[in-house]
Each structure stands twice: as structure tokens, then as C-alpha cells.
C-alpha positions, 0 to 999 in steps of 0.5 A: 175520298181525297178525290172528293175532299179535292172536289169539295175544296173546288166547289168552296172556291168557286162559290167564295170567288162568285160572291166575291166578283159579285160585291164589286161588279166583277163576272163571277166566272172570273172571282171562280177562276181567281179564287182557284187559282189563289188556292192554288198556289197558297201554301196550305194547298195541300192540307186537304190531302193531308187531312185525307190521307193522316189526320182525318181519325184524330182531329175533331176541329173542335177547340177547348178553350180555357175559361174567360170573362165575357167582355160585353157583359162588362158593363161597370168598365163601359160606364166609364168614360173612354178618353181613347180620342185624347191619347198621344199617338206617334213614335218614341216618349210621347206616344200612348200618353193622355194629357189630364189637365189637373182643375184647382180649387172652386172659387169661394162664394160670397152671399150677400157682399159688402166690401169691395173691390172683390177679392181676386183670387188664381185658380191655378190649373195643371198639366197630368201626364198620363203613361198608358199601360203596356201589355205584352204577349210572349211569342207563340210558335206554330210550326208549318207541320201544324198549318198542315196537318189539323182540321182547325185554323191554328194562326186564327186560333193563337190570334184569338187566345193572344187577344183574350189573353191581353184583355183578360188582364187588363181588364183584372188591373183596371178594376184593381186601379179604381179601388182604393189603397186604404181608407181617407175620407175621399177614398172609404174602405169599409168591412163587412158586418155579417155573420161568419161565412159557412166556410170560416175565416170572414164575415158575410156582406149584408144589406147594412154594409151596402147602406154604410158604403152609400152613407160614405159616398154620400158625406164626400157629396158624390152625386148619385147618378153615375155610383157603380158597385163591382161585388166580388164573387163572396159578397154576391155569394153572401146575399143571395144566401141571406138575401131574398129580395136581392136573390129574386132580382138576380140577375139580367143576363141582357146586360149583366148588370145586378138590380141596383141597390140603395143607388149604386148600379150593381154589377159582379166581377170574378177577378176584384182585388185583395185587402189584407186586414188591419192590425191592432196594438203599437204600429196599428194598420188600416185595411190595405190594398195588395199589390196588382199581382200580389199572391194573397195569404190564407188571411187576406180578403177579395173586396168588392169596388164602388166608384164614381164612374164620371170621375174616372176614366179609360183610355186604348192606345195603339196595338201592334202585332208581331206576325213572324214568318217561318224561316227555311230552317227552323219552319216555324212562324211565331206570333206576339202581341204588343198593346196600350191601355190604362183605366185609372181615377182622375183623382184619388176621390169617389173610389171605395172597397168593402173588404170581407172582415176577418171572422 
């Protein structure tokens, strides 16, 4: 048997050494002999033998990996404008920052003028100086016994969960950055209208409230073209039990995005923030955005999100790696990530939460 696994492995080389000479003009005999003699002295030379002699019975090589969400199918993040080419690389205070230039106020306009000279009037514009988030990993040891002793591609295998890891959260914190802190004008909370939700303690969203929602985005004069809808779980939940015609328009599984509705392009999202409910009586509250990382109570809400995605936008600065060597002793190599990213509105203006009301 490990005569054969050897066998094989020569085989896997020799025909990986040939497709390789062949890309850059090279003999194939010589990619063969080359890429034999790499393996050869490459420090997992030995895990064929290993994998015949002690492992063969109890490693599979299949992965269970932990859930996640399929990033392509974030279509409301990739509607928003990416400002990566703005980002300040480099070392030290000014590396991962984006410079927004902050535009002042529209000059008035004058129908019909009869006095002059016209008066003048600054328009003072402003620098904003924008730090990118940083996303760390915590370093993961794999030991040498591990490269040598499963039927898998450990380090590939830790790579790929840092990477998953590291997006998964930001993308969570972006879409609790473009929802609002509480309700201004520029910035509508609404809550939902329905009936109380089969499992108590809210109210459902129904059609009315998506049609308020637009009404709000409407009176700040927010163009149409460019309103996304990020509908928790709850709320996409709500209208596929109550509403037939949304039920028959779920979903495009091309795109991931949810028919449109009354001009906002529908889309879903797990992980959306959480309102707590507003207060009545002395020292009243409004609905109020939890904190990112915040553990909500039995009485808070997940919300859904709108926003003008024209006016917000995104931003990836550098990533760094952290690949450790084993050392002699403890022979163990150790494996972090470091990352720069942010997606945040320009101004607190055209972003709006439908909040899960209190039953």
C-alpha cells in the first residue's frame, strides 16, 4: 500500500511538473525531474507514508465548516460605491485613512433678479479625515504533527476560516454603520404596524410600513434611483407569511436580491442591527440603535436598514498576514490576520431603520 501511495505521489508530480515546463516553454521532462525533486526535499515529503502507515482509518479529508454568509450574494454592499483607490497607503498615522472633502451649502438661486450687483456668497468646503477600521485575528497554532499526520491542507484550511472569519465581521459592522442611531428627519426610524408575530412580544412588518418608509425617504427628496432595503430575517419572515404577491416574487437566487418594492431594491441580511424600543412617560426616548456588539435584551428588536447607497460608501485598505515559522522547540507554526476596512454614510442623511414595535 505505501508502495503504491509513493507511486502515485511520483505520478502527481511528474504530471504537475509537465503542465508547468509547458506554460513557460520549458521540456516537460525537466518540470518532471524538477518537480520531484521540490517534493523531495519539502518537509511534508513524508506525509504519504504517514497517512499509509497511522491515519489512513480515521481521517476523511472532508471539512465541516461553521456556517457563513455567501459574500457574493451581498448585493446591498456591492451597490455602494468603493472608494478603495482613495485610501492612504503607507506607513505610521497616515496609512488606511480616506480624505472626504465635506461640500458646504448649495447656493441659493435667484428667479427673476432685479437688484445688483448680485450678492456673493462662500461656499466653504472641508477636509474629513476618515480612519479605516482594523480587523485582527488571533493567532492559530498548527502544530508540525498536524501537517503530517491528516489527509487535508491544515494551513490552507486555517487561512481560509481567518479570511471568512474577518469578513463575516465586517461585513455585520458595515450594515449596522449605515442604519441609523435614532430617529431626525434626515435619518427616519420607523416601527412596524402589523399584527402580533406568532411568537409574541412584536409587531409584524407589513406593506403600509415599507410604504411609510418610502414616504420618509421621499419628504428629504432622496432620488429614487440608488434606495436599498436590507430586510432582517423577522421582517422577510412577516411578508412571506402575510404577503402573497411578495411570496410569489422570492427570491432570485442569481443575484440574491428580493423583487423590488415601492422603489427600494430589496435585499436580506441575517446579522442587521438592533433598536431597543422607545420609552414613554418623564425622560421619554426615541427607538435607539444598540451599540455594534452590544448583547440585546429579551425586549429589543433586529431592524431592517434603507439607504441611499450614492451617498455612502466603502473603503479596503491594506491586509497583512502573520505566517510564523515553528521553531526547534515548540514546533508549532502560528497563523494571524491583520485587515483595514470601513463602510460608513458621508453624511448622517438618507439612512433609515424599520424597527420590529413592541406587541
Amino acid at each position: 500500500m505505501k508502495r503504491f501511495l509513493l507511486l502515485m505521489a511520483f505520478l502527481v508530480n511528474c504530471f504537475i511538473g509537465c503542465v508547468f515546463a509547458a506554460t513557460i516553454g520549458a521540456p516537460p521532462a525537466i518540470g518532471a525531474i524538477a518537480a520531484n525533486a521540490i517534493a523531495a526535499v519539502s518537509p511534508l515529503s513524508h506525509v504519504v507514508g504517514l497517512h499509509a502507515s497511522i491515519y489512513v482509518e480515521i481521517w476523511t479529508g472532508e471539512q465541516i465548516k461553521a456556517f457563513r454568509e455567501d459574500v457574493k450574494n451581498l448585493g446591498w454592499l456591492a451597490a455602494i460605491p468603493s472608494y478603495d483607490q482613495y485610501v492612504r497607503p503607507g506607513i505610521g498615522n497616515e496609512a488606511d485613512i480616506i480624505h472626504l472633502v465635506t461640500v458646504g451649502a448649495d447656493p441659493e438661486v435667484l428667479i427673476n433678479n432685479t437688484t445688483y450687483p448680485i450678492a456673493i456668497v462662500a461656499l466653504p468646503d472641508g477636509d474629513k479625515a476618515i480612519s479605516l477600521d482594523k480587523y485582527q485575528t488571533t493567532a492559530t497554532p498548527v502544530t508540525d504533527d498536524e501537517l503530517h499526520a491528516i489527509s487535508y491542507d491544515k494551513m490552507a484550511s486555517v487561512v481560509e476560516r481567518h479570511t471568512q472569519a474577518v469578513n463575516e465581521t465586517k461585513y455585520v459592522k458595515a450594515l449596522h454603520a449605515l442604519a441609523p442611531q435614532t430617529h431626525t428627519e434626515k435619518t427616519p426610524v420607523l416601527k412596524t404596524t402589523g399584527d402580533t408575530a406568532p411568537e409574541g412580544g412584536r409587531k409584524m412588518l407589513i406593506r403600509k410600513d415599507i410604504i411609510l418608509f418610502k414616504k420618509a425617504f421621499d419628504k428629504i427628496k432622496c432620488p429614487v434611483k440608488g434606495r436599498i432595503l436590507v430586510l432582517c430575517p423577522d421582517h422577510v419572515a412577516d411578508l412571506l407569511a402575510t404577503d402573497q404577491k411578495f411570496s410569489e416574487q422570492y427570491y432570485n437566487y442569481t443575484t440574491g436580491k428580493i423583487a423590488n418594492l415601492y422603489g427600494f431594491e430589496v435585499y436580506e441580511f441575517t446579522a442587521c442591527p438592533y433598536f431597543k424600543q422607545p420609552t414613554t412617560g418623564e425622560g421619554a426616548t426615541l427607538a435607539a440603535k444598540l451599540a455594534y456588539g452590544a448583547v440585546p435584551s429579551a425586549t429589543d428588536t433586529q431592524a431592517s436598514v434603507a439607504f441611499f447607497a450614492p451617498r455612502m460608501f466603502r473603503a479596503t485598505g491594506s491586509t497583512t498576514t502573520y505566517p510564523t515559522p515553528a521553531e526547534a522547540t515548540k514546533q508549532q507554526h502560528l497563523y494571524n490576520v491583520r485587515h483595514y476596512f470601513v463602510t460608513l454614510p458621508k453624511k448622517q442623511e438618507a439612512i433609515g431603520a424599520i424597527y420590529s414595535a413592541a406587541a
